[in-house]
C-alpha positions as a Markdown table, in Angstrom:
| # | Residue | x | y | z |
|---|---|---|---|---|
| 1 | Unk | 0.0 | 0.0 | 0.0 |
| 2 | Unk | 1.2 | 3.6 | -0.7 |
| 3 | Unk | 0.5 | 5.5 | 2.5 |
| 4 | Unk | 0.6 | 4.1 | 6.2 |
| 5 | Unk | -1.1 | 5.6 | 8.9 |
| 6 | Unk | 1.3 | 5.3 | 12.3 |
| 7 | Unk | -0.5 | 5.7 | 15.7 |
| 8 | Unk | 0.7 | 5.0 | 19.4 |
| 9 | Unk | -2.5 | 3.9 | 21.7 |
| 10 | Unk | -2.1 | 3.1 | 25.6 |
| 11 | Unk | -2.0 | -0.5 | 24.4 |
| 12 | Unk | 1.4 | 0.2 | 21.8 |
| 13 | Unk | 2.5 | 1.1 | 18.7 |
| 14 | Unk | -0.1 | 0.2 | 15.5 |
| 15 | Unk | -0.7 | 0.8 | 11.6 |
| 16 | Unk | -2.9 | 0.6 | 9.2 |
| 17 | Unk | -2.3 | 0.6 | 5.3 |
| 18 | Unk | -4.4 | 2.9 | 2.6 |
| 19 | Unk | -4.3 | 2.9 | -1.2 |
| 20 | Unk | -5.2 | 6.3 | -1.1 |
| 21 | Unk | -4.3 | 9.5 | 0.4 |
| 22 | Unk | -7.6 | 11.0 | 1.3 |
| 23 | Unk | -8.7 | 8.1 | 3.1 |
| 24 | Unk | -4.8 | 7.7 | 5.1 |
| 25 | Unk | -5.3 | 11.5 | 5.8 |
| 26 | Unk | -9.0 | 10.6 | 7.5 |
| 27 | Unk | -7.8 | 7.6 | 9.6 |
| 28 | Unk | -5.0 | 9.6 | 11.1 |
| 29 | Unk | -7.5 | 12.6 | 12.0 |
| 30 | Unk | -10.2 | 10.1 | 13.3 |
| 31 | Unk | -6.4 | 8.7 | 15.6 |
| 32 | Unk | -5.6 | 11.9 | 16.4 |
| 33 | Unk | -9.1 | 13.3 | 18.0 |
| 34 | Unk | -9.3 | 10.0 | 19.8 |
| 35 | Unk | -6.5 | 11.0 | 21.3 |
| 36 | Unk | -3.8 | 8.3 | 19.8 |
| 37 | Unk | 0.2 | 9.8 | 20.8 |
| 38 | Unk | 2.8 | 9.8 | 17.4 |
| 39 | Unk | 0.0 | 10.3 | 14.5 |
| 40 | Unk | 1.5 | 10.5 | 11.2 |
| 41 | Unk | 1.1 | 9.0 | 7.5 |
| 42 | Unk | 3.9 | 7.8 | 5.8 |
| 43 | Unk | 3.8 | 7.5 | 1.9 |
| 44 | Unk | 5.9 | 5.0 | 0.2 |
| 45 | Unk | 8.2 | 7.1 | -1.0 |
| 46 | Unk | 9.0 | 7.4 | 2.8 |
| 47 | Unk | 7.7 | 10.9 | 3.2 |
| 48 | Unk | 6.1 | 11.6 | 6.9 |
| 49 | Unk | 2.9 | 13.7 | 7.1 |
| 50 | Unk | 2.2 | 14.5 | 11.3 |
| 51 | Unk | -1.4 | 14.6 | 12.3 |
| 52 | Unk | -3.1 | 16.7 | 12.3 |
| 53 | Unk | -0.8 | 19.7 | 11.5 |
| 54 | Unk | 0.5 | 18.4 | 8.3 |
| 55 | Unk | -3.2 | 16.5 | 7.1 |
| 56 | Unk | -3.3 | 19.2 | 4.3 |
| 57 | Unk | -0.1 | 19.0 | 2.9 |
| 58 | Unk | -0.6 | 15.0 | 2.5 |
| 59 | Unk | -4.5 | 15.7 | 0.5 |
| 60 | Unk | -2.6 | 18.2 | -1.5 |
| 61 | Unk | 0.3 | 15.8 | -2.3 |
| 62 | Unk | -2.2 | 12.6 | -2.7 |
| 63 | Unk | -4.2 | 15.1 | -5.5 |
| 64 | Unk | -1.1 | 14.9 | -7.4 |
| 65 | Unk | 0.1 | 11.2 | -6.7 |
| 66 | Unk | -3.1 | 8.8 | -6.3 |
| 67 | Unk | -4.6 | 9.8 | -10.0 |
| 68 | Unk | -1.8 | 7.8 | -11.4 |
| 69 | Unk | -2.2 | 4.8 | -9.4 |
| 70 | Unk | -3.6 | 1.9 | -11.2 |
């Protein structure tokens, strides 16, 4: 999968793969309000988008990225 949403709950470290970036940038807000520690996306390029601060930069660079994807 191209992006990988990273999370740290009381009960440890988890992830969760996406095919797209939209739906990566909605799990790691829906992480982030629940109040998950160490939210971030990373792509598979091995760029690191932090939630929630950096949840625009990642639907902006997904626009450009996830039309392409087969």
């Amino acid at each position: 999968m191209p992006y990988t949403v990273h999370w740290t709950a009381p009960s440890g470290p988890s992830a969760e793969p996406h095919a797209l970036g939209l739906r990566a940038a909605e799990r790691a807000m829906t992480f982030a309000s629940m109040g998950a520690a160490n939210v971030y996306v990373q792509t598979e390029d091995g760029r690191v988008f932090r939630a929630p601060a950096q949840m625009a930069a990642l639907v902006q660079h997904a626009q450009s990225t996830d039309p392409n994807r087969p």
